[in-house]
N, C-alpha and C positions, 0 to 999 in steps of 0.2 A: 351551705353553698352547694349546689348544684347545676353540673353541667348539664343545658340543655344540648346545646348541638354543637360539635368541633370541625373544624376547617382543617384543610390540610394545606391548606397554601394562605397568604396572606391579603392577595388578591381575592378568594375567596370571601374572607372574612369581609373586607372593604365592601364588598359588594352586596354582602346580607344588608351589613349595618346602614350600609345608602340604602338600600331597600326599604327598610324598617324605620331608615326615619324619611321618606318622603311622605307628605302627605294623602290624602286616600282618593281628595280630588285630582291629584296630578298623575296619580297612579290608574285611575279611569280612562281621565285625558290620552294619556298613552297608551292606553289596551284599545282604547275607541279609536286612534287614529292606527295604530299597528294593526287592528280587527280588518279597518277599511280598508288599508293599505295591502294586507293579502289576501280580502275579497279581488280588488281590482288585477289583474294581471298582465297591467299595465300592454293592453294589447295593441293599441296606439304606438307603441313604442317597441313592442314583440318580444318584451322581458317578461318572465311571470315571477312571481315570488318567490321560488325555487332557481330561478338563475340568477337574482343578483345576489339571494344569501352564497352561490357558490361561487361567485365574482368579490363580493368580498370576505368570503374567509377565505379565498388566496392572497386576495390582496393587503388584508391587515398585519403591516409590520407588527415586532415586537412590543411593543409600546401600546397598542392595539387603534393605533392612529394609518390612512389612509394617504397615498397623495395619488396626484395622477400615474404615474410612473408605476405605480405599484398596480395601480387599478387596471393600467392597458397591459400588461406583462399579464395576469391572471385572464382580462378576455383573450388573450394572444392563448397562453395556455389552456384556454377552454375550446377556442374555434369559434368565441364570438364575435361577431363582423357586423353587427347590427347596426350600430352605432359607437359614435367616438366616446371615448373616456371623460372627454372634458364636457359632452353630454350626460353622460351615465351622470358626473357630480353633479349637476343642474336640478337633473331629477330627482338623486339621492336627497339632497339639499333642499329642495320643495316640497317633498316626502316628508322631511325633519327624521330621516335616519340618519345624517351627518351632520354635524355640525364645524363650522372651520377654525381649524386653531391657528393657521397665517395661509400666507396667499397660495402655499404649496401643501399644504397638511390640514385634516378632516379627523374629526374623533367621529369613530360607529358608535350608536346609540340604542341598539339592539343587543 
């Protein structure tokens, strides 16, 4: 027996193992859509892919789930005014960087 590689959290772990067992098509699927998605910088909208990865790592609770509440407190703490929160999920959401887990929570997929 031989360890290949150790985790130091368990989270960690969950996270290779999902990795490793998604298949190679879905695994594409999402580099090709995550590829396009930070070509685009979303200028339409005057977000680039660097502000909303910094909108939502403030906004992700513990649990590493989203809701509106979290998401306007983090553009509050940023000085973003662009647009509303309950836009930013719309987007997020069409994007498929969220997905909702009830009518007030979103799990990130990044």
């Amino acid at each position: 027996l031989t360890t290949i590689k150790s985790f130091s959290s368990s989270s960690e772990l969950r996270d290779a193992v999902s990795k490793a067992n998604v298949p190679d098509e879905i695994i594409n699927e999402l580099s090709s859509r995550l590829a396009s998605y930070e070509k685009s910088e979303r200028s339409n909208e005057g977000f680039t892919s660097d502000d909303i990865n910094k909108i939502l790592s403030l906004a992700k609770l513990p649990d590493d789930s989203i809701t509106l509440s979290s998401l306007n407190e983090s553009m509050i703490k940023l000085n973003i005014k662009k647009m509303s929160a309950e836009r930013l999920i719309e987007i997020l959401e069409t994007s498929s960087m969220v997905l909702r887990n009830s009518n007030t929570s979103w799990s990130v997929l990044q």
